[in-house]
C-alpha positions as CSV (number, residue, x, y, z in Angstrom):
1,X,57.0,-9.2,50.7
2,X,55.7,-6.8,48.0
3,X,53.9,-5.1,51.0
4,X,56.7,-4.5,52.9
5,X,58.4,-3.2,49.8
6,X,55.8,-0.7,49.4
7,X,55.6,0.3,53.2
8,X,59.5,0.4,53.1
9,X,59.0,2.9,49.8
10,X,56.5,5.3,51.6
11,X,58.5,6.0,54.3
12,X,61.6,6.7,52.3
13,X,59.3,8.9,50.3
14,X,57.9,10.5,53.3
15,X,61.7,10.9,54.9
16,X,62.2,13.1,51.8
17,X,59.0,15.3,52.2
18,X,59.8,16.0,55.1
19,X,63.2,17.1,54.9
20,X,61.8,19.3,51.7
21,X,60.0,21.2,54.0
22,X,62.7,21.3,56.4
23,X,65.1,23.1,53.6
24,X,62.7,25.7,52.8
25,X,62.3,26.9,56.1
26,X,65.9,26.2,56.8
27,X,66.2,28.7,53.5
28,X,64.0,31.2,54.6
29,X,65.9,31.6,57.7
30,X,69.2,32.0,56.4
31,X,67.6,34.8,53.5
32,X,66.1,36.4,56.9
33,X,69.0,36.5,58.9
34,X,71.4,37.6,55.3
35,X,69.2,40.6,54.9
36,X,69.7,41.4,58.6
37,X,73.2,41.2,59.4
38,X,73.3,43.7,55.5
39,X,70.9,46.1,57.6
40,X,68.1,45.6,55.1
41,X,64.6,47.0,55.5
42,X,63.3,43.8,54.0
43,X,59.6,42.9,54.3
44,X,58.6,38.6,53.6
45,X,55.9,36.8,53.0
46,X,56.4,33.5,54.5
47,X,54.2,30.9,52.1
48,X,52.7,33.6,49.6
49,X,52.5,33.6,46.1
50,X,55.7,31.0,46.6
51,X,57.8,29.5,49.5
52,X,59.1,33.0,50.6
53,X,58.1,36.4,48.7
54,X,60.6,39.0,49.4
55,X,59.0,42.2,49.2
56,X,61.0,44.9,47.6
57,X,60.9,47.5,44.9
58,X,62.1,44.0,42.4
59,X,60.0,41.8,44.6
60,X,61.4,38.6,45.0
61,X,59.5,35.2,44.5
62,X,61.4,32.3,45.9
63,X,60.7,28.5,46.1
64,X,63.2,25.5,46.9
65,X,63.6,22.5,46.2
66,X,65.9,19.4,48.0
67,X,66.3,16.3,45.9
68,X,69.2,14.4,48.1
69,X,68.6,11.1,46.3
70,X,67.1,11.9,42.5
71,X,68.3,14.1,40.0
72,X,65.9,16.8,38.6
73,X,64.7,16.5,35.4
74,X,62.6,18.8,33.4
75,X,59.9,16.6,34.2
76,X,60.2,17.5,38.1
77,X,60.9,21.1,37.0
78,X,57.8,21.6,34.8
79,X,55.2,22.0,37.9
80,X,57.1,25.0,39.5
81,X,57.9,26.4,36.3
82,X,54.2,26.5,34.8
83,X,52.7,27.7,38.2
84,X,55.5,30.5,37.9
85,X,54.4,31.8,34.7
86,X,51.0,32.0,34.9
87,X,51.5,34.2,38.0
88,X,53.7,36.0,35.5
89,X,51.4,36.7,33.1
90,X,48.7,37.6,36.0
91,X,51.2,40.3,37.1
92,X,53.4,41.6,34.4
93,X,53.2,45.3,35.7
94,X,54.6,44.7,39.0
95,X,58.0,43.6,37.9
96,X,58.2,40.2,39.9
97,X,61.6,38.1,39.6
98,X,60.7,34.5,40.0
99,X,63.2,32.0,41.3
100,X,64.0,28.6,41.7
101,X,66.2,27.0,44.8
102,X,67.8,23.4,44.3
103,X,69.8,20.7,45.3
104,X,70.0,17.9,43.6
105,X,71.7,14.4,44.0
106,X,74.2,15.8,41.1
107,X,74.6,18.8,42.8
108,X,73.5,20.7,39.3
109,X,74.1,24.3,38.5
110,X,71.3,24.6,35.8
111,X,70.7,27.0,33.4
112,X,67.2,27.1,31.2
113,X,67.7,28.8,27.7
114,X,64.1,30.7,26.7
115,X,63.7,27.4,24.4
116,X,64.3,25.0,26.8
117,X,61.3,27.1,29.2
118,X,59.4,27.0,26.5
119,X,59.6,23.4,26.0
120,X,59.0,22.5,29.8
121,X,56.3,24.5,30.0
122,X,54.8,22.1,26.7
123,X,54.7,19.1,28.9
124,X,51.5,17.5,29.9
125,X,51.4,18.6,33.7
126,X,52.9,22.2,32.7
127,X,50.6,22.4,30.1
128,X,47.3,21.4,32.1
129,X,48.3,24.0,34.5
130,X,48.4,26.7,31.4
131,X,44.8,25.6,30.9
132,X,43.3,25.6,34.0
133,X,44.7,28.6,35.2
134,X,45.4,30.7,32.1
135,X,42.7,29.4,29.3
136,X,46.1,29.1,27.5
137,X,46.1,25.8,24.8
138,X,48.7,27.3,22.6
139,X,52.1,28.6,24.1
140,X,52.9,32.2,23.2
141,X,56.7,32.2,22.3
142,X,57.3,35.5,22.4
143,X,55.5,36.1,26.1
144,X,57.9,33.1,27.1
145,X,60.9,35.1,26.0
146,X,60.1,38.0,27.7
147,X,59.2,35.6,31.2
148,X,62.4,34.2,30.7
149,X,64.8,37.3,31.4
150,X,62.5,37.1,35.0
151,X,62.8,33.6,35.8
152,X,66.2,32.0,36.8
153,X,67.3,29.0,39.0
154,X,69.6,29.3,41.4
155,X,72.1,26.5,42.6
156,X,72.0,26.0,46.5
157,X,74.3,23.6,48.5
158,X,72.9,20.7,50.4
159,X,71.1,20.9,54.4
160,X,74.0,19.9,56.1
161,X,76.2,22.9,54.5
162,X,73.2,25.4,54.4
163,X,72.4,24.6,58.1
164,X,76.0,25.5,59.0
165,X,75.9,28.4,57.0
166,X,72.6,29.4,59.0
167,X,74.0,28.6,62.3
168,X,77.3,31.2,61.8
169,X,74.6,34.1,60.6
170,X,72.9,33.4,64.5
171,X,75.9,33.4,66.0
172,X,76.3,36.7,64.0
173,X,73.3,37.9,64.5
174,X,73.0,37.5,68.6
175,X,76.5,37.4,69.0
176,X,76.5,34.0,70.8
177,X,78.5,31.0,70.6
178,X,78.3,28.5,68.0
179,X,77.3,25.7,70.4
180,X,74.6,27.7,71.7
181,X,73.1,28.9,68.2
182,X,73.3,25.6,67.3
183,X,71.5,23.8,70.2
184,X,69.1,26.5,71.7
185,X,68.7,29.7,68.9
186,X,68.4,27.9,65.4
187,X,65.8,25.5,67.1
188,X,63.7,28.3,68.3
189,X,63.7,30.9,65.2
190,X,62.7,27.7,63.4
191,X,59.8,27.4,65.4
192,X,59.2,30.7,64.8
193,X,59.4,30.8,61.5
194,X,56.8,27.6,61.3
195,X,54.4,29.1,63.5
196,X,54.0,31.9,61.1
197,X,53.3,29.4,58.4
198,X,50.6,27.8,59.5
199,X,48.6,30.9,59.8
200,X,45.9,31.6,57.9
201,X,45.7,35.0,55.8
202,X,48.5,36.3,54.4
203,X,48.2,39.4,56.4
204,X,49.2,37.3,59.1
205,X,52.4,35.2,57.2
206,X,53.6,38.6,56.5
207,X,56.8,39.3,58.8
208,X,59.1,42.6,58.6
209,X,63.0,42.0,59.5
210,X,62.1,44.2,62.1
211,X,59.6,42.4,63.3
212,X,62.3,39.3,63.0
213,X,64.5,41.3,64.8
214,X,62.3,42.0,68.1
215,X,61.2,38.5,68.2
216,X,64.4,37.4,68.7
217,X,65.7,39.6,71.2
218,X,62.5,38.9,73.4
219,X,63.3,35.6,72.7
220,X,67.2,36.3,74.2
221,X,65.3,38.1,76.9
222,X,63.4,35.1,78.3
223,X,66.1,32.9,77.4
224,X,68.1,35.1,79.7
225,X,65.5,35.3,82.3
226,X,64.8,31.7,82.5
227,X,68.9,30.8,82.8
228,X,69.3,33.2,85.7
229,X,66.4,32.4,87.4
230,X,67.6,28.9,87.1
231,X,71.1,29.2,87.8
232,X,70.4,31.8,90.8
233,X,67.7,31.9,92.7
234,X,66.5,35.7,93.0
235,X,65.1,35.5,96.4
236,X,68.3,34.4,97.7
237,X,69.6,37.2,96.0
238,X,66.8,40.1,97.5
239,X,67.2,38.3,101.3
240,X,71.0,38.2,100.9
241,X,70.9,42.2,100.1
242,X,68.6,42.8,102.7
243,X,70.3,40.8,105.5
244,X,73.4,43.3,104.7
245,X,71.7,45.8,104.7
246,X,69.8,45.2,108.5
247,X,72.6,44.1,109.9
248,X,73.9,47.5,109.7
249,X,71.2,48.7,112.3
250,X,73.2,47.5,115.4
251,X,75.3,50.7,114.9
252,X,73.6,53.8,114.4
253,X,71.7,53.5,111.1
254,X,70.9,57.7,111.2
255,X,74.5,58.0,109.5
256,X,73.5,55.6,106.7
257,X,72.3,56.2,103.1
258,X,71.4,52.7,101.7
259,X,72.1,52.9,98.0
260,X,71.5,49.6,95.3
261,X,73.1,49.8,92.1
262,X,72.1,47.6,89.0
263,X,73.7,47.8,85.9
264,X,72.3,46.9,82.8
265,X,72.8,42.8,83.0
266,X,69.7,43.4,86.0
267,X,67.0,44.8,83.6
268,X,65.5,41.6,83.3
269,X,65.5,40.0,86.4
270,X,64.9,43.1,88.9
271,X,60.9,43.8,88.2
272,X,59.2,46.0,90.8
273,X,58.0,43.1,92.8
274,X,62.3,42.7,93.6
275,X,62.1,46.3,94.2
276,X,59.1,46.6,96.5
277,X,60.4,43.6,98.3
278,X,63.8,45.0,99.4
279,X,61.9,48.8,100.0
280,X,59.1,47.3,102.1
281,X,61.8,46.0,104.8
282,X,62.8,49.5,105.3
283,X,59.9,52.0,104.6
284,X,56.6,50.3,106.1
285,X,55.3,51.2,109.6
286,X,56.3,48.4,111.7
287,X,59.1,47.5,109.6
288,X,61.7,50.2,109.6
289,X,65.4,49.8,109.5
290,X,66.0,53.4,109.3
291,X,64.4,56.5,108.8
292,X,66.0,57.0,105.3
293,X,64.6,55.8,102.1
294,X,66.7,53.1,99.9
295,X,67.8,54.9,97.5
296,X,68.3,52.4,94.0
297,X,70.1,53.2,90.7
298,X,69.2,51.2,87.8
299,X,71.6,51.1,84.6
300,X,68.1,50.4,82.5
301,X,66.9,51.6,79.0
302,X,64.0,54.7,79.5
303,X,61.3,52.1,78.2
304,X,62.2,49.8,81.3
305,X,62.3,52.7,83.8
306,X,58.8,53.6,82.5
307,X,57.4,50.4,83.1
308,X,58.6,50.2,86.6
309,X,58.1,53.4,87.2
310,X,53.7,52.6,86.8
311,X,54.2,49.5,88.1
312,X,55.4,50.3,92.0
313,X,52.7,52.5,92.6
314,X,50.2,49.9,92.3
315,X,52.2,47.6,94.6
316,X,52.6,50.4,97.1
317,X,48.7,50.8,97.4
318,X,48.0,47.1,97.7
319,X,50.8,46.7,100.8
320,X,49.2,49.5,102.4
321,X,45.1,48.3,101.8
């Protein structure tokens, strides 16, 4: 029995670690996607110095905590505090602002007095990481003040609200529906935002909102490409246009122009293969419709153009080898 106990204990403890982790990153999303839909320039560093460093002029260093079950105490608080100042007293040129994310069981709103920071950072663990770090057996009052007026902790609502919260600031952000920012979007910014994590230097953890930006309209890109190409089979599509198009043969085809529009919706699904496709049934010895060229339009952005524009050459020449 006592075994089970214990096994029962380390999964609920392990349920809780895990949904720590899930906060912060469920955090660092929703600070992401605030600073972009306020047209911020906002660089991040995702696990830096803290959970997420937002770089600014008053650099931002952010960590959170999620305690459904317990209550914090200043015994739980006197880890993140100490680490907190020593990196204060490491950097106290650069201005840093240092604060603390939590949810508690009690749903506090806490508010640390210089005296009370001062006495936190006198407990056992707070003070062994004085030592180790600093050299630092005696507190400095004074320096404690003065870290005070840069350290604050901020009151955050619980995952279920927060992830809401996030879900609405997608559905901003891509302009899609709540269903779909919920089931397909959050999930995959998520991973994102994992991904960059786990890697190793923090060159590499460093992200830009525009950087954050373009992933996620590539991301809307593919997501769009894969859906159509699902939905609607593009070959259907190319034989369907060409079909119409031969069919007009049986009267004279000299008095023909063939023209093919595509609007903008088409940037990601026509790609010069498409193109080459539908021209190859009318411009290739041995497989002429008419004597005119298909002429196409294409609603696309000048980057797009560009790239098809190198692209059909190369198709051309290996048709005709």
């Amino acid at each position: 029995m006592p075994q089970k106990k214990k096994q029962k204990q380390k999964s609920r403890d392990a349920d809780a670690t895990i949904k720590g982790f899930e906060y912060q990153f469920l955090m660092t999303q929703k600070r992401l996607l605030e600073d972009l839909k306020a047209g911020k320039t906002t660089t991040f560093v995702i696990e830096g110095a803290e959970d997420l460093d937002v770089l600014s002029t008053n650099t931002e260093l952010q960590q959170y905590k999620y305690y459904e079950k317990t209550r914090v105490t200043n015994s739980v608080l006197q880890k993140p505090i100490a680490y907190m100042y020593c990196h204060w007293k490491k950097n106290k040129n650069k201005k840093f602002k240092y604060k603390i994310f939590i949810y508690d069981s009690q749903q506090s709103d806490i508010k640390l007095t210089s005296l009370e920071i001062s006495g936190i950072l006198k407990l056992t663990n707070a003070k062994k990481i004085r030592e180790k770090n600093l050299g630092e057996e005696k507190l400095p009052e004074n320096e404690v003040s003065v870290f005070s007026q840069s350290f604050s902790i901020e009151k955050v609502e619980s995952f279920q609200v927060e992830e809401t919260a996030v879900i609405n600031l997608v559905s901003n952000a891509l302009h899609k529906s709540l269903s779909s920012s919920k089931c397909l979007y959050l999930p995959l910014i998520s991973q994102y935002i994992h991904s960059i994590a786990i890697r190793e230097s923090i060159d590499d953890r460093t992200i830009s909102l525009a950087n954050f930006l373009s992933h996620i309209q590539k991301m809307d890109t593919e997501m769009f490409r894969n859906f159509t190409k699902c939905s609607t089979n593009d070959d259907r599509l190319i034989n369907a246009f060409v079909s119409q198009m031969k069919s007009i043969k049986k009267s004279n085809s000299h008095t023909y122009s063939y023209v093919l529009r595509f609007g903008r919706l088409w940037k990601d699904r026509l790609s010069a293969d498409e193109i080459n496709t539908i021209a190859s049934e009318f411009a290739y010895k041995n497989n002429r419709v008419t004597n005119k060229p298909v002429t196409f339009l294409l609603d696309f952005n000048l980057k797009d153009l560009f790239s098809l524009k190198k692209e059909l050459p190369q198709l051309s020449n290996q048709v005709q080898h």
